[in-house]
C-alpha positions in Angstrom: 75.2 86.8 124.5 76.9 83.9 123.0 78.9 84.1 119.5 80.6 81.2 117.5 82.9 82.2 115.1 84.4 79.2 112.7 86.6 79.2 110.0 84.6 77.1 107.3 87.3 76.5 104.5 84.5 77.5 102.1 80.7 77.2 101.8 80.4 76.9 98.1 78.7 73.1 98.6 75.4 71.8 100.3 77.5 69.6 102.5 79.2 72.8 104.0 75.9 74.6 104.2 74.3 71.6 107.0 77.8 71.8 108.9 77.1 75.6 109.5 72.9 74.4 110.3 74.2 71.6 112.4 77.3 74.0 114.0 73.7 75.9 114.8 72.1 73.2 116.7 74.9 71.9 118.2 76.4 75.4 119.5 73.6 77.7 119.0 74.4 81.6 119.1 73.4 85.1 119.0 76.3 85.9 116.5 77.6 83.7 114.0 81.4 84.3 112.7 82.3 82.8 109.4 85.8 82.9 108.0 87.4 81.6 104.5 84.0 81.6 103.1 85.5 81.0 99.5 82.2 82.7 97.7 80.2 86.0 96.9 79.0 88.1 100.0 75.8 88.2 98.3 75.4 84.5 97.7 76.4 84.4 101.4 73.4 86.3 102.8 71.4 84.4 100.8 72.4 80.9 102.2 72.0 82.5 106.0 68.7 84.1 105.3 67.2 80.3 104.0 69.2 78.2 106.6 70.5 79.4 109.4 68.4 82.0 110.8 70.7 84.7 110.8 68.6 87.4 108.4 70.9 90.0 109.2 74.8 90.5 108.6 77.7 91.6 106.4 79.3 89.8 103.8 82.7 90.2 102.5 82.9 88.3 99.2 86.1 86.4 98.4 89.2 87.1 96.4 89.1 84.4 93.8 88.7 80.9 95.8 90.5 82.6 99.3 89.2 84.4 102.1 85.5 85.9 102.4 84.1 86.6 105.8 80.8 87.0 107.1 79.5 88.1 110.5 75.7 87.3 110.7 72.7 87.8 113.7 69.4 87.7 114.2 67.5 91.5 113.6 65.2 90.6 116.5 68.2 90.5 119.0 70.4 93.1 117.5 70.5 96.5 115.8 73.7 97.4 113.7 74.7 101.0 115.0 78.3 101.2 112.1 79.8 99.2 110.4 82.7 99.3 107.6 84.8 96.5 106.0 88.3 95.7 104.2 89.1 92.7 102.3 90.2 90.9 105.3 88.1 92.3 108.1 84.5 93.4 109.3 83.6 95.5 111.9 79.6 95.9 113.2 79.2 98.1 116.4 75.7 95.9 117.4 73.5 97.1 120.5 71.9 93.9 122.0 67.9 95.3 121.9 67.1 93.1 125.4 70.4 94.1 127.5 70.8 97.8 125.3 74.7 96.9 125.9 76.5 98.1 122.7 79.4 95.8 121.8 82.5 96.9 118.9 82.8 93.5 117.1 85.6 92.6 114.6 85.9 88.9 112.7 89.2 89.2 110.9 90.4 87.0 108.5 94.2 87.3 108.7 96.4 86.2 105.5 99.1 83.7 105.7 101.3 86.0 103.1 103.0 88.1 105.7 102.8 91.7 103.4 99.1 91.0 103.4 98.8 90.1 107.1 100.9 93.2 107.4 98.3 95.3 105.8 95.5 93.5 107.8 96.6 94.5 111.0 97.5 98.0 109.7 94.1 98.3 108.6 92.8 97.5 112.1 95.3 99.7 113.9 94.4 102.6 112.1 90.5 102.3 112.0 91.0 101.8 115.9 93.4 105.4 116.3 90.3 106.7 115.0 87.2 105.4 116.6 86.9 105.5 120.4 85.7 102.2 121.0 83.7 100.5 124.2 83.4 96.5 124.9 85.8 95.5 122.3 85.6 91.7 120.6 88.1 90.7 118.2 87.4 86.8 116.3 88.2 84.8 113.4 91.3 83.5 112.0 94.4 84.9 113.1 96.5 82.6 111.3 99.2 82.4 114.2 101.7 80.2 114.0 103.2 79.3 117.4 105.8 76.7 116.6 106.3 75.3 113.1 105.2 71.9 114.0 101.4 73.6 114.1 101.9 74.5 110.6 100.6 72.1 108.2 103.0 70.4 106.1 105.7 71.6 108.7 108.8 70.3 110.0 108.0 68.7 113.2 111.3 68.0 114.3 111.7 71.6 114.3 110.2 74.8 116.9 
C-alpha cells in the first residue's frame, strides 16, 4: 500500500492540476494526500475524478484562499468503513479489498496561528479518546517549526 501525501499550495490552476497528474506518474499511489488545496471540496472531487484516477475521497473545502484538504483512492482498491471531518482534518477508516487490512488514516492540515493549531490538535485528541483505533496513519502538514531558520522569512542567525 503506498500513499503520497503533498501539500499543493492550492489547485485553483491547470498548471497545479498536471503537477498532481505528473506527482501520479512519477510517485504513483494507492492513496493520495492533498493539503492547502485553496478551493471548494466539491470542485476538488471533480478535478480527481477527470485526472488523476482517484474516483473516490473526501474533500474539505477551504476557508477563503487557506487550507482545504483532500484525501482521495481508487474504489476498486478500497472501501471507506467511517469517516468524519473538521476544518483542518479528515479521518477515513479504509479496508484495503486485496489484503482486507483495515487502516485509521488522518491527513491534517495544521494552522500556523497557534489558537487554531491549538484547536486542531484538540480536535484530534478528543475524536481519538473516543474511537478505539487499529493501524493508525497520521499525514499532511504539520506546520512544525524546528528552529526559526526553517521558517520562511526567518531570522537565520537565530535557533
Amino acid at each position: 500500500m503506498r500513499i503520497v501525501s503533498w501539500n499543493c499550495r492550492g489547485l485553483g490552476t491547470q498548471p497545479k492540476i498536471e503537477a498532481v497528474k505528473d506527482l501520479m506518474k512519477i510517485e504513483p499511489s494507492d492513496i493520495l494526500l492533498l493539503q492547502e488545496t485553496k478551493i471548494e471540496g466539491q470542485s476538488l472531487m471533480d478535478i480527481s475524478k477527470s485526472n488523476w484516477k482517484k474516483n473516490e475521497g473526501i474533500a474539505v473545502s477551504s476557508r477563503g484562499t487557506s487550507g482545504g484538504v483532500a484525501t482521495l483512492w481508487s474504489e476498486d482498491q478500497f472501501h471507506l468503513l467511517n469517516s468524519h471531518e473538521t476544518q483542518h482534518w479528515i479521518f477515513t477508516e479504509l479496508k484495503h479489498l486485496e489484503s482486507k487490512l483495515t487502516i485509521a488514516l488522518f491527513n491534517l492540515y495544521v494552522p500556523v496561528i497557534y489558537a487554531e493549531k491549538r484547536e486542531c490538535w484538540n480536535t484530534l485528541s478528543d475524536f481519538l479518546d473516543l474511537h478505539s483505533l487499529n493501524n493508525i496513519i497520521l499525514g499532511g502538514d504539520l506546520n512544525l517549526v524546528m528552529k526559526l531558520k526553517e521558517k520562511r522569512g526567518g531570522n537565520s542567525s537565530r535557533d
